[in-house]
C-alpha positions as CSV (number, residue, x, y, z in Angstrom):
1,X,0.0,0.0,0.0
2,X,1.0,3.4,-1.3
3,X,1.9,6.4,0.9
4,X,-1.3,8.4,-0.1
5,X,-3.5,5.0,0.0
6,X,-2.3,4.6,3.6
7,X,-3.6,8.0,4.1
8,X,-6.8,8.0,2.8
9,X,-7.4,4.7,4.7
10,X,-6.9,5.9,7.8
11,X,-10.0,8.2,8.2
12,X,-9.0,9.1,12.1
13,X,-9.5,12.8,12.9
14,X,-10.6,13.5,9.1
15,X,-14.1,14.4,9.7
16,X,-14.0,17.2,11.7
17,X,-11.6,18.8,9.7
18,X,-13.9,18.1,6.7
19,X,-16.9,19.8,9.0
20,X,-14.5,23.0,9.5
21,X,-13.9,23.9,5.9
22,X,-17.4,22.8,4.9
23,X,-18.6,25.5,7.7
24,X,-16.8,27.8,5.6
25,X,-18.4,26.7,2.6
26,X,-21.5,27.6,4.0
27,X,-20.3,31.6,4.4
28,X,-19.7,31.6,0.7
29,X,-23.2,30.6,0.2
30,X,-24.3,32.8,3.0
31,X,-23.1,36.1,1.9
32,X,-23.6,35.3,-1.9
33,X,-27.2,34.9,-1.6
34,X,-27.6,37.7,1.2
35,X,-27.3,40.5,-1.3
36,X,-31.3,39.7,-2.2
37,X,-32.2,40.5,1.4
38,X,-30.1,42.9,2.7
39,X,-29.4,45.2,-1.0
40,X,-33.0,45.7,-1.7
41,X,-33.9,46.9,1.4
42,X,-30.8,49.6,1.8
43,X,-31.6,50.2,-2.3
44,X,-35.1,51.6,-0.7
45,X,-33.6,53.9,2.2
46,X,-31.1,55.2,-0.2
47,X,-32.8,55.4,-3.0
48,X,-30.3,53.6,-5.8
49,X,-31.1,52.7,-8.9
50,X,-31.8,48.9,-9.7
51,X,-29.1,48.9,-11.9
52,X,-26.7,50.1,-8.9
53,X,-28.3,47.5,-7.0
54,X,-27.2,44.6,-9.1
55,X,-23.7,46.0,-9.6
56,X,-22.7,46.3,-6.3
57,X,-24.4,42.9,-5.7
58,X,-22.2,41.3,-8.7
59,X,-18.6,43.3,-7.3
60,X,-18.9,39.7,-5.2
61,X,-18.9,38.0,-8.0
62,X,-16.4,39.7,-9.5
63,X,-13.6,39.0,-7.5
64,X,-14.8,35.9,-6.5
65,X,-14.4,34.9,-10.3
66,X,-11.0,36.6,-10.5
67,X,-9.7,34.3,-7.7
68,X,-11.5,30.6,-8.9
69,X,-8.0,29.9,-10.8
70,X,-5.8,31.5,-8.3
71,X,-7.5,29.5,-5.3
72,X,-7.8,25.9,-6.9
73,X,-3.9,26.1,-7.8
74,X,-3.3,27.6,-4.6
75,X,-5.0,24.9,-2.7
76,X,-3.0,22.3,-4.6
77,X,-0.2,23.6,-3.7
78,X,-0.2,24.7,-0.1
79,X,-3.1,22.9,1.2
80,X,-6.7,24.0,2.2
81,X,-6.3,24.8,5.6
82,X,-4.0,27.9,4.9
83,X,-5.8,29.2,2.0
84,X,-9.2,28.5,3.6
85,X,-8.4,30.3,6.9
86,X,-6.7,33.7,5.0
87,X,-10.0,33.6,2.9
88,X,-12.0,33.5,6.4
89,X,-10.0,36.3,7.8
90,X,-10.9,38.4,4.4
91,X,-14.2,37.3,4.7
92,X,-14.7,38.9,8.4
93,X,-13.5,42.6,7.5
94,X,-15.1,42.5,4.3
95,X,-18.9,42.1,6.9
96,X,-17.3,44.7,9.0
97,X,-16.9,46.6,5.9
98,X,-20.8,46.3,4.6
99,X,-22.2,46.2,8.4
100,X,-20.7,50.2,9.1
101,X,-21.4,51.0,5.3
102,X,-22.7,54.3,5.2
103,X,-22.6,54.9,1.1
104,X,-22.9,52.6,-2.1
105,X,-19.3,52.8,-2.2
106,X,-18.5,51.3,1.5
107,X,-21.2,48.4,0.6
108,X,-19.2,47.3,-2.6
109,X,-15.9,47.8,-1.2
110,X,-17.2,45.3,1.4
111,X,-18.9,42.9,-1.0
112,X,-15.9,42.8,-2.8
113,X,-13.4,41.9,0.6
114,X,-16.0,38.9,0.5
115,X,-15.7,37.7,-2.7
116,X,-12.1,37.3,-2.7
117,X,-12.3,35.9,1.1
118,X,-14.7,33.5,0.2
119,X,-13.4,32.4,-2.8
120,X,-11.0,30.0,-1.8
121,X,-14.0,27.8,0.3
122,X,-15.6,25.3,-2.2
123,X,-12.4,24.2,-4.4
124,X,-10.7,23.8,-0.4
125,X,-13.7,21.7,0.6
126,X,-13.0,19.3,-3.2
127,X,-9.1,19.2,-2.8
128,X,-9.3,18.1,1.0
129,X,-11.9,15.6,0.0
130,X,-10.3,14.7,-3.1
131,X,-7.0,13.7,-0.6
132,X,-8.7,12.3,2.2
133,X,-11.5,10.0,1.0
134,X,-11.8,7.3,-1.9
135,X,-12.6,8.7,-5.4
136,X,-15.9,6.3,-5.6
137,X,-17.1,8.5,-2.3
138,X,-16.2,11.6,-4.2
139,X,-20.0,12.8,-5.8
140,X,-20.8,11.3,-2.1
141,X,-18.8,14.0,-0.4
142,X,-19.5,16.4,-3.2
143,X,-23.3,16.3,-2.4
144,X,-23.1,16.6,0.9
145,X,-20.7,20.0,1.1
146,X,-23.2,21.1,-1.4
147,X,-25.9,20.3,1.0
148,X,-24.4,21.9,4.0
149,X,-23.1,25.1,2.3
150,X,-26.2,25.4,0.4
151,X,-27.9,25.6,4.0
152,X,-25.9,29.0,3.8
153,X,-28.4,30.3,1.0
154,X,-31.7,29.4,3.4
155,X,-29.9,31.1,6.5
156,X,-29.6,34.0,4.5
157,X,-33.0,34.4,3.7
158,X,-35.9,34.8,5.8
159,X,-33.7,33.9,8.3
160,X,-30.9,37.2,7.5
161,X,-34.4,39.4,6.8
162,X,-35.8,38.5,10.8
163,X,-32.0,39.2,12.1
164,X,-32.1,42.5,10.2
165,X,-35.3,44.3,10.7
166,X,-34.7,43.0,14.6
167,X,-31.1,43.6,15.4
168,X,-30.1,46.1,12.4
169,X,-27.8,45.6,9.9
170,X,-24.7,46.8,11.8
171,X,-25.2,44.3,14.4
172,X,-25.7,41.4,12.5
173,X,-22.7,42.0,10.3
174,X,-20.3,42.4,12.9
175,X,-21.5,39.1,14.9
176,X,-20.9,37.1,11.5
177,X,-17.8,38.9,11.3
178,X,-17.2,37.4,14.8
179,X,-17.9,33.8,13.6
180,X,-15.5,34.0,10.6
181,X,-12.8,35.1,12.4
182,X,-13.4,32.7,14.9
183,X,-13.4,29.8,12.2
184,X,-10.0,31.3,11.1
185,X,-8.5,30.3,14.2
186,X,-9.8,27.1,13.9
187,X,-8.8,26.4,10.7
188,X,-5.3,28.0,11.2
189,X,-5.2,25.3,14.3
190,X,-5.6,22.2,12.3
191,X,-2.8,23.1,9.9
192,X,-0.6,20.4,10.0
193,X,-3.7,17.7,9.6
194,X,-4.0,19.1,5.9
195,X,-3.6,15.7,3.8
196,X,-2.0,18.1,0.7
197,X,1.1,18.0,3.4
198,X,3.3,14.8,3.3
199,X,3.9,13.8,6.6
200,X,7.7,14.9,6.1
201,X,6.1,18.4,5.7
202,X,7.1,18.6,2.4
203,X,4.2,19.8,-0.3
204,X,3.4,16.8,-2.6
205,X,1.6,19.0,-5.5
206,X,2.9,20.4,-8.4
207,X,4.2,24.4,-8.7
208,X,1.4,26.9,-8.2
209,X,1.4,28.4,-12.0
210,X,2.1,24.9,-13.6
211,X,-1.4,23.7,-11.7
212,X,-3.2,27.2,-12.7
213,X,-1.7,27.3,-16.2
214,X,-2.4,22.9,-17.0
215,X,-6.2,24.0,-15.9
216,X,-6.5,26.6,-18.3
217,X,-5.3,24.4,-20.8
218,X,-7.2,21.7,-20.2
219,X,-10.2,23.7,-20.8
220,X,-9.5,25.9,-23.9
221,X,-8.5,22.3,-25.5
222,X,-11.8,19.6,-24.0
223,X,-14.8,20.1,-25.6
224,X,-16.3,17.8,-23.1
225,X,-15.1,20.6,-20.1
226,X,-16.4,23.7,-22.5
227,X,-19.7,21.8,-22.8
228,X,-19.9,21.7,-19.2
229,X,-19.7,25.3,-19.1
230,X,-22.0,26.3,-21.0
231,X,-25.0,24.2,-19.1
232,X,-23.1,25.1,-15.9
233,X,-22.6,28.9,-16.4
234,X,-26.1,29.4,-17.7
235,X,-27.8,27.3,-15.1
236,X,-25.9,29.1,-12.4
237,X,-26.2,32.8,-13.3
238,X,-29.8,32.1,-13.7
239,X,-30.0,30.6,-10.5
240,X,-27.9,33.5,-8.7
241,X,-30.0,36.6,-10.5
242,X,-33.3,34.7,-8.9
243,X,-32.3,33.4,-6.2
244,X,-29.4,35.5,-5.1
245,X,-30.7,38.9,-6.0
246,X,-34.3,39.4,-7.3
247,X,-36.6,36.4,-5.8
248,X,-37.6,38.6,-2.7
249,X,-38.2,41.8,-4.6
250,X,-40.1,39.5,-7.4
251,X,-42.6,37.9,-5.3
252,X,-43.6,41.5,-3.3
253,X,-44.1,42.8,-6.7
254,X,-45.9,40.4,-8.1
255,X,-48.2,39.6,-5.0
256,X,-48.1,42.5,-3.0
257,X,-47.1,40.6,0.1
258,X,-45.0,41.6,3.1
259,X,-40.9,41.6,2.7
260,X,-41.1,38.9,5.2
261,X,-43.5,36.9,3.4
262,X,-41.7,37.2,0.3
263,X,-38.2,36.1,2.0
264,X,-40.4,33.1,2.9
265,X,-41.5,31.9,-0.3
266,X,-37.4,33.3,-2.0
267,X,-36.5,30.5,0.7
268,X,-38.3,27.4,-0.8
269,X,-35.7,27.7,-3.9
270,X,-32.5,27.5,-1.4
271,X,-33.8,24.5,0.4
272,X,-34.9,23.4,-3.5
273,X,-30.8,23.6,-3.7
274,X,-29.9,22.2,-0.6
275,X,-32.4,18.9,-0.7
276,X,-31.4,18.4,-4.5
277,X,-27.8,18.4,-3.6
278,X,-28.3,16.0,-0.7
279,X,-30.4,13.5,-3.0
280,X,-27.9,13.5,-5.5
281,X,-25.3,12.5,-3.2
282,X,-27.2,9.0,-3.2
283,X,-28.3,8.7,-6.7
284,X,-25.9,8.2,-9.6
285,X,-22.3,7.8,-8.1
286,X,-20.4,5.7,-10.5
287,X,-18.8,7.6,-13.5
288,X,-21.0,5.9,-16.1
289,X,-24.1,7.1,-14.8
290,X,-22.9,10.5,-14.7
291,X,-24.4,11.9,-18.2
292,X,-27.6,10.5,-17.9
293,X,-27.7,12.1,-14.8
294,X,-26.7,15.8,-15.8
295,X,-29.3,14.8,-18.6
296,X,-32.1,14.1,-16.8
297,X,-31.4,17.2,-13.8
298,X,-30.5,19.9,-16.6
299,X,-34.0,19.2,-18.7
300,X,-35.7,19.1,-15.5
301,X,-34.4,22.2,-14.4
302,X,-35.0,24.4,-17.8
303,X,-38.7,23.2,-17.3
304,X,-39.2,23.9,-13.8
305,X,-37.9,27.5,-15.2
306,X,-40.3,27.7,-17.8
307,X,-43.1,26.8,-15.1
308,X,-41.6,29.5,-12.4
309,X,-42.0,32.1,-14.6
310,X,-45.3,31.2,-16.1
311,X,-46.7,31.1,-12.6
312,X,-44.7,34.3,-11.6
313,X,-46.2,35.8,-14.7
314,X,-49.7,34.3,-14.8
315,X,-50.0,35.2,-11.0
316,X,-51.2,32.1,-10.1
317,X,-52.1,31.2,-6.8
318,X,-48.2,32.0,-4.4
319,X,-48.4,28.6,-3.5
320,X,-47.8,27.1,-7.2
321,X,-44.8,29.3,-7.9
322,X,-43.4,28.5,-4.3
323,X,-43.4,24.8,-4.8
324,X,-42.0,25.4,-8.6
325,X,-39.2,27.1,-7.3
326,X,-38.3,24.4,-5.0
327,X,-38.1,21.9,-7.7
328,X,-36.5,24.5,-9.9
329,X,-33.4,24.8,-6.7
330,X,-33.9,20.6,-6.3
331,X,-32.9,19.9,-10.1
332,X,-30.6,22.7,-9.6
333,X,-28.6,21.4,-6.9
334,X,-28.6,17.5,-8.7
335,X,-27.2,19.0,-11.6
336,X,-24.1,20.6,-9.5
337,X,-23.4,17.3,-7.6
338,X,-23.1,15.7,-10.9
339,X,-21.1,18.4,-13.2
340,X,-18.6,19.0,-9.9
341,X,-18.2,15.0,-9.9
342,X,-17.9,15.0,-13.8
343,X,-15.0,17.5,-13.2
344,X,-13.5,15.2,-10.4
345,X,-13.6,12.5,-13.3
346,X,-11.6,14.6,-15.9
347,X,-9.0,16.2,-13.5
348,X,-5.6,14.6,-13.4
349,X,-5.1,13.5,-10.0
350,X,-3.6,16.2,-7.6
351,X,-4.8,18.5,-9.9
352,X,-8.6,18.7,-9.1
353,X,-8.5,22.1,-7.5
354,X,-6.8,24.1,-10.3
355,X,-9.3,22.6,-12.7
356,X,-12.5,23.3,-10.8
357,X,-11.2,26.7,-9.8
358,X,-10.4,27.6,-13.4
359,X,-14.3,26.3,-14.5
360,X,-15.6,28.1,-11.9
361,X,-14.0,31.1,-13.3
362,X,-16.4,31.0,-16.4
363,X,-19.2,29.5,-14.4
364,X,-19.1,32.9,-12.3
365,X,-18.3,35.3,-14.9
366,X,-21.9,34.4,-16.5
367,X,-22.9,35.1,-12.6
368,X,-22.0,38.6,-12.9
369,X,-23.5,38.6,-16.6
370,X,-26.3,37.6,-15.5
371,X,-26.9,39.4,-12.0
372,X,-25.8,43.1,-14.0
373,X,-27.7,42.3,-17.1
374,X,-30.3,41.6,-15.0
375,X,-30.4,45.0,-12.9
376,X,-29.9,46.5,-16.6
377,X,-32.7,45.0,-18.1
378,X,-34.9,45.9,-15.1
379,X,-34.1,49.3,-15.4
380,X,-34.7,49.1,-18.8
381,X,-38.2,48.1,-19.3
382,X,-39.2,49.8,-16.0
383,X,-41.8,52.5,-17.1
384,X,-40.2,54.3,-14.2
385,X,-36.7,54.0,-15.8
386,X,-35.4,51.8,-13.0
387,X,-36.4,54.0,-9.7
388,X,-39.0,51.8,-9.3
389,X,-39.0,48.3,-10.4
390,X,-42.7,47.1,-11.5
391,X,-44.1,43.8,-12.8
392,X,-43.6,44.2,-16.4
393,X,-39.9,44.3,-15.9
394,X,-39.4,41.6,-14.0
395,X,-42.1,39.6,-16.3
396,X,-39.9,40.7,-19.4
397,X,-36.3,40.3,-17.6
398,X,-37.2,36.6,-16.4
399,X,-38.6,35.9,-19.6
400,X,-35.5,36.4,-21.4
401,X,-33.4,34.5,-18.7
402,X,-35.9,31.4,-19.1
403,X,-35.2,31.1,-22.9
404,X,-31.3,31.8,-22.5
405,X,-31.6,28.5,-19.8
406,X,-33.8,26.7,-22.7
407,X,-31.1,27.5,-25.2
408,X,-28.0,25.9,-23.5
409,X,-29.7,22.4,-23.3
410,X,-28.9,22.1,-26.7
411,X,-25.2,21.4,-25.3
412,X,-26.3,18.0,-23.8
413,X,-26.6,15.8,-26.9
414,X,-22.7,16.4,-28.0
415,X,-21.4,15.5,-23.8
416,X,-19.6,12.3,-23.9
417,X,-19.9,9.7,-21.9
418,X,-17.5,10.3,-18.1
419,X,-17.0,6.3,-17.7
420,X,-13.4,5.4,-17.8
421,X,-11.7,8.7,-18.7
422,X,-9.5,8.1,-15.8
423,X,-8.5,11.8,-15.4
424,X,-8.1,12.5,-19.6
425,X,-9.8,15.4,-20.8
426,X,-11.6,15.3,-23.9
C-alpha cells in the first residue's frame, strides 16, 4: 500500500476537519445569496437605482471569479487549511466593511473583501476531500458540502431578513464577522492535519502556475469541459440573479405581500438547492451514470424554469410558484453534484483544484453577466426607468433569462460519456 493509500485509509481525525472547511463553505453561500435580502432593502432607504443594486451585488462575484483559478492552484499547492483560513480572515473585514457602510461605495468595497475571502471555500472543501477520502465516495462528499453550504443560502434568507429588521444591519454584520474570524482560528489550528502536506512536511503537488496554467489548458483544448460550461454557467447565473438577487423583490411585486413573506416563499428555492444536492449525493455515483444524470437534472431544471416564470407571470395562486421554485433549486442542486463530480472524473489527479477553480472562473463570470444584465434589463423596461421596479420588468427580464436557460440544453446531446476517462480530458 502506497503512501497516499495509507492516508486516505486511515479516516481518524478527518471528519471534523472536513466539517471546519465545509462550515466555511457555508459563508460563501451565506453572503452570496444575502445581497437579495439585505441590497433591496438599503436600495429603498437610499434610494439607488436597480441597476446600482445589481452591480454592487455582482462586485462579489467579481472577485470571486477573478480568484477561482488562483485559489484551486493555490489549494494544490499549499493545502486547504492555509488558504481557507486567510479567505476567512478576508471574509470577516469585508462584513465589518458592509455592516458600518454608510454609502454605495462602503457596501461594494465590502462585498468585494468577500468575494475574494470567500473564494478559496468550495475548491478547499473538493481538494481536501479529493485527498482524504476514496474517489468512488467523491460525488458522495460532493453532495453533501453542497448540502451543507447550500444551508448558507436558506440562512440567508428569511432567516438574515428577521436578524435584520430585529437587530439592524450593523449588528448582525459584525457578529458574523465574529464567527468567521473565529473559524479562522480554527482552521489555522488544524494546519498540520492538511492531507495536501506529506507527513515529512514537504508539499506533494505540483508548482502553483504549472497547476493554474495545466487547468487553463485543459479547458480551452476539451470540448467535453467547454460543454460543461455552457450548461453550468447558464444554469448558475440564472439561479444567482433569482435566487441570489431578485426572488424577494419578485414575489412583493408580483403579490403585494410583506418583505417577510416574500423572503419566505425566495427561501423554498434554497432549500430546493440544498435537498437536491443532498439527493444526489445518493443517486448516480459511479462515472458511467454521470451523463444521464446531468441529462435528466439539466431538462428538469430548464422546465421547472419555464413553469416558475409562467406562474410568476400568470400570477397564479403563491403557492404554485413557491413549490416550482423548490423543484427548480432541487434539479438545480442534482445537476451541481453531478457536473462538480464529472469534473473530479476529468482532472488529473492532484490537480482537481486548479481545474475546478479555473471552471468556476467562467461558471461565475456568466454570474455577474447575469446578475448586472439583469439589474440592466430591469431598469430598462421599467416604465419608471429603473427608480422603481414594477411587474412588467421583472415579467420581461425573467422571460429572457428562461429562454437563455432553454437554449444551453442544446449542449447536452454532444457530452460524452465520463466512464473510464480516468483523469483525460476530452
Amino acid at each position: 500500500m502506497s503512501e497516499r493509500e495509507a492516508m486516505i485509509s486511515n479516516n481518524k481525525g478527518k471528519i471534523p476537519v472536513y466539517c471546519l472547511l465545509v462550515s466555511a463553505y457555508f459563508f460563501s453561500y451565506f453572503f452570496r445569496v444575502s445581497a437579495s435580502v439585505s441590497l433591496p432593502a438599503i436600495s429603498t432607504e437610499w434610494g439607488m437605482s436597480a441597476s446600482l443594486v445589481g452591480f454592487i451585488s455582482s462586485l462579489y462575484f467579481y472577485a470571486y471569479a477573478f480568484m477561482q483559478p488562483i485559489s484551486g492552484a493555490l489549494n494544490d499547492r499549499f493545502g486547504p487549511l492555509r488558504i481557507v483560513s486567510l479567505g476567512m480572515l478576508t471574509t470577516g473585514i469585508g462584513a465589518l466593511l458592509f455592516g458600518f457602510a454608510s454609502n454605495p461605495t462602503m457596501l461594494g468595497v465590502g462585498r468585494l473583501l468577500t468575494g475574494f475571502g470567500l473564494a478559496p471555500m468550495l475548491s478547499g472543501v473538493l481538494v481536501y476531500q479529493s485527498h482524504s477520502f476514496h474517489r468512488d465516495k467523491y460525488s458522495f462528499f460532493s453532495g453533501i458540502t453542497y448540502t451543507l453550504g447550500n444551508f448558507g443560502a436558506v440562512i440567508s434568507v428569511a432567516p438574515l431578513a428577521f436578524a435584520l429588521d430585529k437587530f439592524g444591519r450593523r449588528n448582525v454584520f459584525v457578529f458574523l464577522a465574529f464567527l468567521n474570524f473565529a473559524l479562522a482560528a480554527s482552521l489555522i489550528a488544524f494546519r498540520r492535519r492538511d492531507p495536501v502536506i506529506s507527513i515529512d512536511g514537504k508539499i506533494e503537488r505540483k508548482g502553483f502556475l504549472d497547476n493554474l496554467k495545466n487547468s487553463f489548458r485543459k479547458i480551452l483544448r476539451s470540448r467535453q469541459l467547454k460543454l460543461m460550461l455552457v450548461l453550468w454557467g447558464t444554469s448558475f447565473g440564472a439561479l444567482m440573479s433569482l435566487q441570489g438577487l431578485w426572488a424577494v423583490s419578485w414575489y412583493q411585486t408580483s403579490y403585494g405581500v410583506s418583505y417577510g413573506t416574500a423572503s419566505l416563499w425566495s427561501t423554498l428555492i434554497s432549500i430546493g438547492v440544498m435537498v437536491g444536492n443532498f439527493v444526489g449525493a445518493y443517486i448516480a455515483r459511479p462515472a458511467r451514470l454521470r451523463l444521464p444524470a446531468i441529462t435528466v437534472s439539466c431538462v428538469s431544471y430548464g422546465a421547472s424554469w419555464v413553469f416558475f416564470w409562467f406562474s410568476m407571470r400568470s400570477r397564479l395562486p403563491i403557492l404554485i410558484p413557491g413549490l416550482v421554485g423548490f423543484f427548480l433549486g432541487f434539479f438545480a442542486g442534482i445537476t451541481y453534484d453531478h457536473l462538480t463530480a464529472g469534473v473530479n472524473d476529468l482532472a488529473a489527479r492532484g490537480r482537481g483544484g486548479s481545474l475546478f477553480g479555473g471552471m468556476n472562473l467562467f461558471t461565475f463570470i456568466s454570474v455577474i453577466i447575469f446578475q448586472s444584465g439583469t439589474g440592466f434589463l430591469m431598469q430598462r423596461f421599467s416604465s419608471s426607468g429603473g427608480a422603481e421596479i414594477d411587474l412588467a420588468a421583472f415579467n420581461s427580464t425573467f422571460g429572457i433569462v428562461t429562454l437563455l436557460v432553454i437554449i444551453s440544453l442544446v449542449a447536452l446531446p454532444f457530452l460524452k460519456s465520463f466512464s473510464g476517462q480516468g483523469g483525460e480530458v476530452l
